[in-house]
C-alpha positions as CSV (number, residue, x, y, z in Angstrom):
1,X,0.0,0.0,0.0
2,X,2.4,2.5,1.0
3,X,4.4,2.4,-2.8
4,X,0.9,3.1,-4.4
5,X,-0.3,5.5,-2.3
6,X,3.4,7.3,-2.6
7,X,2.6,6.8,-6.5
8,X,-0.6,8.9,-6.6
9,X,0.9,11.9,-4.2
10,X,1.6,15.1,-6.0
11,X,5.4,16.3,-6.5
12,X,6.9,17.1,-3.2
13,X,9.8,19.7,-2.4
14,X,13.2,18.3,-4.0
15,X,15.8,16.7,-1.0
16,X,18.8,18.3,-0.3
17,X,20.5,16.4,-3.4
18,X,17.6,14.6,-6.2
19,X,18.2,12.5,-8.9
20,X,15.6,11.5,-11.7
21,X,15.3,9.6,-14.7
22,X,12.6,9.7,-17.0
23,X,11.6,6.6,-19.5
24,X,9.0,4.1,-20.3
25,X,9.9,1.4,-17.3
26,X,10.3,-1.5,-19.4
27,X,13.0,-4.1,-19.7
28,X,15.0,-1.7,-22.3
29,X,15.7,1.3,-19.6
30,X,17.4,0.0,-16.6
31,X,15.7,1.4,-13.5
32,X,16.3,-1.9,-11.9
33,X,20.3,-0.2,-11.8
34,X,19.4,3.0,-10.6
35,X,17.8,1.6,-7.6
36,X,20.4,-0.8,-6.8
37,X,23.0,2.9,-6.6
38,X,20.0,4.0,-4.7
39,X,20.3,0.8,-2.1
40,X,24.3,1.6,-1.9
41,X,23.7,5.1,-1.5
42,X,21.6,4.9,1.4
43,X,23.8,1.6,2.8
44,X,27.0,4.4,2.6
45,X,25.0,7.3,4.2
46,X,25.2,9.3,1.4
47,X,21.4,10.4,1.3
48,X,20.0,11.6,-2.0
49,X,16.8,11.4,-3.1
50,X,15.2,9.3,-6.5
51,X,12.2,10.0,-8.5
52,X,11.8,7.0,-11.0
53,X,8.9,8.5,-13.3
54,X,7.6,6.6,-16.1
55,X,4.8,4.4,-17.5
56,X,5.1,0.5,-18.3
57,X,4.8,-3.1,-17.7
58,X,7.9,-3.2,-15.4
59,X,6.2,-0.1,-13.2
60,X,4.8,-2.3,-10.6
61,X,7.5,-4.5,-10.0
62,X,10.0,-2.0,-9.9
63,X,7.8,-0.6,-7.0
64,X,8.0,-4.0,-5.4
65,X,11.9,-4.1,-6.1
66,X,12.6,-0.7,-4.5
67,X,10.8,-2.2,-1.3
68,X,11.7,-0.5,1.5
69,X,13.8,2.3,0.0
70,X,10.2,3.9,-0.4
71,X,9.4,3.6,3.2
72,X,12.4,5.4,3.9
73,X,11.9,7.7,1.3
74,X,14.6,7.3,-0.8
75,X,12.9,6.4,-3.6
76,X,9.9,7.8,-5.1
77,X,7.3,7.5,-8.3
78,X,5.5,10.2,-9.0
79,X,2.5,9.5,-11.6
80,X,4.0,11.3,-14.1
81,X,0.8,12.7,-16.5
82,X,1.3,14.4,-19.4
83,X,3.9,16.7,-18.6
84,X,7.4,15.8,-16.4
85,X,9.6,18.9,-16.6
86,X,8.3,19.7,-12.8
87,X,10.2,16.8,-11.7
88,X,13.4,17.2,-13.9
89,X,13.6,21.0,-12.6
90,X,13.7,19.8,-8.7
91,X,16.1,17.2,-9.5
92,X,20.3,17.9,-9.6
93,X,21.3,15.0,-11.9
94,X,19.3,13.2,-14.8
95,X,19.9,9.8,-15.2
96,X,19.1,7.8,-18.3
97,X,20.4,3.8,-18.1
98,X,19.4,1.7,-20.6
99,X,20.2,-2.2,-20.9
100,X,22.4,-3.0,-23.9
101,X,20.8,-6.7,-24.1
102,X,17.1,-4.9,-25.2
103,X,17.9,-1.3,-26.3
104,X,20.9,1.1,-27.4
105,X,19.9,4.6,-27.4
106,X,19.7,7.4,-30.4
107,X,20.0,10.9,-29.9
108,X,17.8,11.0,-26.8
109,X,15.3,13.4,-25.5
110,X,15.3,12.6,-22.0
111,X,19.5,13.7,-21.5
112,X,18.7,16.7,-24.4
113,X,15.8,17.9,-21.5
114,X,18.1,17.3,-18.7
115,X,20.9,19.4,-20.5
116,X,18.6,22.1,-21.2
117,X,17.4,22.2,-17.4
118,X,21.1,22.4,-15.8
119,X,21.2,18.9,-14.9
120,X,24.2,17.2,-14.5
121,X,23.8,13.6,-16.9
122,X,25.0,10.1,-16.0
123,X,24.1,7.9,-18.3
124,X,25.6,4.5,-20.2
125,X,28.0,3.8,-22.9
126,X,26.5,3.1,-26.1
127,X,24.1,4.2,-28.8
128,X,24.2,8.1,-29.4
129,X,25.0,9.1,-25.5
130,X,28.4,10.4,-26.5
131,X,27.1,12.5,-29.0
132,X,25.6,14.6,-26.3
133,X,27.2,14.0,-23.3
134,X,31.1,14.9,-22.9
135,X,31.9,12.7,-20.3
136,X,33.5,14.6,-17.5
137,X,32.6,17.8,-18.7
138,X,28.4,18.2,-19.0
139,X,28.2,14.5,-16.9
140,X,29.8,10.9,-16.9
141,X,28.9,7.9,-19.4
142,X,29.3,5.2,-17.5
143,X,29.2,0.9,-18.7
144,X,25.9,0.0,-18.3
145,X,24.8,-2.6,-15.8
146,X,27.0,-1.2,-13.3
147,X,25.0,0.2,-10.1
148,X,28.7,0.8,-8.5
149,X,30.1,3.2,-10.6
150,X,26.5,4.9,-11.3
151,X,26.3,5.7,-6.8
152,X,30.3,6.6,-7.2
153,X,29.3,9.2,-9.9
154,X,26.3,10.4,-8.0
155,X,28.0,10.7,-4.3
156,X,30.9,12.5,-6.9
157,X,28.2,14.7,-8.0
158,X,26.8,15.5,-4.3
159,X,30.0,16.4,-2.7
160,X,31.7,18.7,-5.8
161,X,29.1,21.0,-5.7
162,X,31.0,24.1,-7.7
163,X,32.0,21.2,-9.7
164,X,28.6,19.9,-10.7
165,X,26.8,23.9,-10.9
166,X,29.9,24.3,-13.9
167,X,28.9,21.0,-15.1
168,X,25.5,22.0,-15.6
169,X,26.1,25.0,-17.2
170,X,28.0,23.5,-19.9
171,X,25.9,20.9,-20.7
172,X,23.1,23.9,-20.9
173,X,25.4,26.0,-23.3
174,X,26.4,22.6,-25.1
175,X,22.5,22.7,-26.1
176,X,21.8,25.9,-27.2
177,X,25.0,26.3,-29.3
178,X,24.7,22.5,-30.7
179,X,20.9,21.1,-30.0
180,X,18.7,24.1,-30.3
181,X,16.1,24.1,-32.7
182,X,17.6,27.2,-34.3
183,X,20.3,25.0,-35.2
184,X,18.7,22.2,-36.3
185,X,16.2,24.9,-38.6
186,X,20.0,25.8,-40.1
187,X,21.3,22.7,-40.7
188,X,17.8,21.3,-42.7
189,X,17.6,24.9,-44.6
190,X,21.4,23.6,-45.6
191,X,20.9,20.4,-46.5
192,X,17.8,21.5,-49.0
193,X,19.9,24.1,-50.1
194,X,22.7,21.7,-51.2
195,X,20.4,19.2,-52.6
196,X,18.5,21.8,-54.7
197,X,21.6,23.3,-56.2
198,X,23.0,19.8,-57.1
199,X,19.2,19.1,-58.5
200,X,19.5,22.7,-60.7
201,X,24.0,23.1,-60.8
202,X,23.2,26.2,-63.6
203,X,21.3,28.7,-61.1
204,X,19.8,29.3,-57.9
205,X,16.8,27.4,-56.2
206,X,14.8,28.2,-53.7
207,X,14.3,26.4,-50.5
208,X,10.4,26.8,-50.6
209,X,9.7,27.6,-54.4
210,X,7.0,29.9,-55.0
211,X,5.3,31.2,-57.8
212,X,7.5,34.0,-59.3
213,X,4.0,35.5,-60.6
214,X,1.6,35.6,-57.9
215,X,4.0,34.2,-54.9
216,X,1.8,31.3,-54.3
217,X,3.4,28.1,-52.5
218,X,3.6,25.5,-55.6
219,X,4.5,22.4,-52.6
220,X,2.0,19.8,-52.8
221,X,1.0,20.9,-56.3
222,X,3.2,18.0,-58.6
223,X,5.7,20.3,-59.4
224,X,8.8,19.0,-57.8
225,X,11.7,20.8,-57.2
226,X,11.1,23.8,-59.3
227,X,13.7,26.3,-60.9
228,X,14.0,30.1,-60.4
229,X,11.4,31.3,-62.2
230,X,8.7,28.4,-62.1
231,X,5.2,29.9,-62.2
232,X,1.7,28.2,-61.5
């Protein structure tokens, strides 16, 4: 009773030092890991607080697994609705851990949010987690499976406080100058301009072509890529 009534209570005020990850709790993202750091946390005295948040088929016997680490408040999971920043903002470090037997990840959403809050990241090797996590300088990428290192790099994380703040902040910067959707916008605007010109190499092409004689959008109209000049 007392992990599904903790499930159903609103967000509470963050602990001293909280740590979250965010994912669909199914085989593929290891929770199981993050609350085995959890259990060695507490077993060390080196209290931080965990707020698994997710929906899945795994969600109820993760609750079972964390046992008694929810009595003692250690761990928590929030219902997280439709919307989960709230969580990610009270937390210090975002944790993503995914098993390499079920899952590698991409370029993924939940460290590119965690960034973008100020978090501090540790997450696994493998997939596209270097690509957005320098390790040692925005977070740590760590071997998956290994609930050891994971507590190591959180109790890190909790006692180099100046440490972690700069941490965060680069990971932040790493996303607007890198992730933001103004660059992404650029680099697509880019690409189409590079395959237009090798579609027309004797003049210029516009992204978007439009009617040169009444500036009407001529996409979704059979046309193609059209040539300077194209009218409707």
């Amino acid at each position: 009773m007392v992990a599904h009534t903790e499930a159903r209570r609103p967000p509470e005020p963050a602990a001293a030092f909280s740590v979250v990850m965010i994912g669909r709790m199914v085989v593929a993202k290891d929770f199981k890991a993050v609350i085995a750091a959890a259990r060695l946390l507490q077993r060390e005295q080196r209290p931080c607080k965990f707020l698994l948040v997710g929906h899945g088929h795994q969600r109820d016997r993760l609750i079972a697994e964390a046992g008694g680490l929810i009595a003692d408040g250690v761990v928590t999971f929030p219902a997280p609705g439709i919307e989960v920043l709230d969580y990610v903002r009270r937390a210090q470090v975002g944790v993503l851990i995914t098993d390499p037997r079920w899952h590698q990840e991409g370029c993924s959403k939940a460290i590119m949010e965690y960034m973008a809050c100020g978090l501090l990241v540790a997450c696994n090797e493998g997939g596209g987690n270097r690509k957005l996590v320098v390790d040692g300088k925005t977070g740590f990428v760590i071997p998956p499976a290994d609930p050891q290192t994971l507590a190591e790099r959180i109790a890190y994380l909790r006692e180099h406080e100046a440490e972690g703040r700069a941490m965060g902040e680069a990971g932040r910067n790493r996303i607007a100058d890198t992730f933001s959707v103004e660059r992404m916008v650029d680099g697509f605007v880019r690409i189409y301009r590079e395959a237009l010109a090798a579609y027309c190499p004797q003049g210029t092409v516009d992204v978007a072509p439009v009617c040169y004689a009444c500036d009407a959008g001529l996409w979704g109209k059979g046309t193609g890529f059209l040539e300077r000049g194209a009218t409707c």
